[in-house]
N, C-alpha and C positions, 0 to 999 in steps of 0.2 A: 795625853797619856792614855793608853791604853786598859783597861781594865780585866782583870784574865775573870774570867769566871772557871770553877771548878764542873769540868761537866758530871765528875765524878756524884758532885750535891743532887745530880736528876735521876740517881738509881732507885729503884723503889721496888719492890715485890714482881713489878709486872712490866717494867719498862730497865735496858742496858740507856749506857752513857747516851750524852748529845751531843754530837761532834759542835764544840767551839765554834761561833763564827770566823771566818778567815782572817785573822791581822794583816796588817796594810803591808809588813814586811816579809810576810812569810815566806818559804824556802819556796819553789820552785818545784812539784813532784810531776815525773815523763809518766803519762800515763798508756798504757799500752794495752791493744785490746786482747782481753781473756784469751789465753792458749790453756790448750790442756796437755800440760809440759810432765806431770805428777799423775800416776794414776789412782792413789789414792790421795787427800787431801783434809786434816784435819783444820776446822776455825776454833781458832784459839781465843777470842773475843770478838767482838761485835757492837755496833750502834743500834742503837732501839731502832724495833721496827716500825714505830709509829710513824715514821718520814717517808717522804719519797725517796730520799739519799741516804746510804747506809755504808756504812764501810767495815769490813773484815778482817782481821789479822788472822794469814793463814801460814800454815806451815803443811813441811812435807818433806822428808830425807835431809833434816839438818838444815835448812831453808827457810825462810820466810818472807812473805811481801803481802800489801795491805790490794785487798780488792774492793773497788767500789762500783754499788749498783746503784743506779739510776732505774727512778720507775716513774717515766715520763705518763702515766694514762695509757688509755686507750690501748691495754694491752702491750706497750711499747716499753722494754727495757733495754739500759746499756749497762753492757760489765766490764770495766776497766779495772788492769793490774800492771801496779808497778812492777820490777824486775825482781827475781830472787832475789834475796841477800843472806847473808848468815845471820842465824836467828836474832842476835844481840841487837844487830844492827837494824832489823825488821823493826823488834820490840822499839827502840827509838824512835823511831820512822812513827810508828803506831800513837805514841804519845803525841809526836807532833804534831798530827793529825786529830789528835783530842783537842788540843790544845787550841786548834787555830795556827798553828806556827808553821806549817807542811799544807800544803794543796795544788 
């Protein structure tokens, strides 16, 4: 049985959530690399930046999808994002990704 942990419990004055480690069942998310589809682009929440992997909930003209950065060292980053979706559907999506249930 799996154990959920609350990444919510890791907020503190100076550090955002921790994204969940990934459950063995989790959804399946198409990760697609960063376009710059929006010209402007608000981040509505965010993973602490203490990690090398960080994940985003962004929005943008009624829109949203989660973008995740990778900071491999040596100067080397990847930025992947899922597809638009309508915001509601973003916000889900974002949980899941807290959760461990989405990756």
């Amino acid at each position: 049985m799996a154990v959920m942990v609350n990444p919510m419990s890791e907020i503190d004055e100076l550090h955002g959530p921790h994204a969940a480690t990934r459950q063995a069942n989790a959804d399946r998310i198409v990760w697609r690399e960063a376009d710059r589809r929006f010209a402007r682009i608000r981040v509505t929440r965010h993973t602490c930046e203490c990690r090398a992997r960080i994940f985003e909930l962004c929005a943008a003209g009624g829109l949203g999808w989660i973008r995740l950065t990778d900071r491999l060292g040596e100067g080397k980053t990847t930025v992947l994002e899922t597809d638009a979706l309508p915001m509601r559907q973003a916000e889900e999506l974002w949980w899941k990704v807290l959760f461990g249930q989405a990756r």
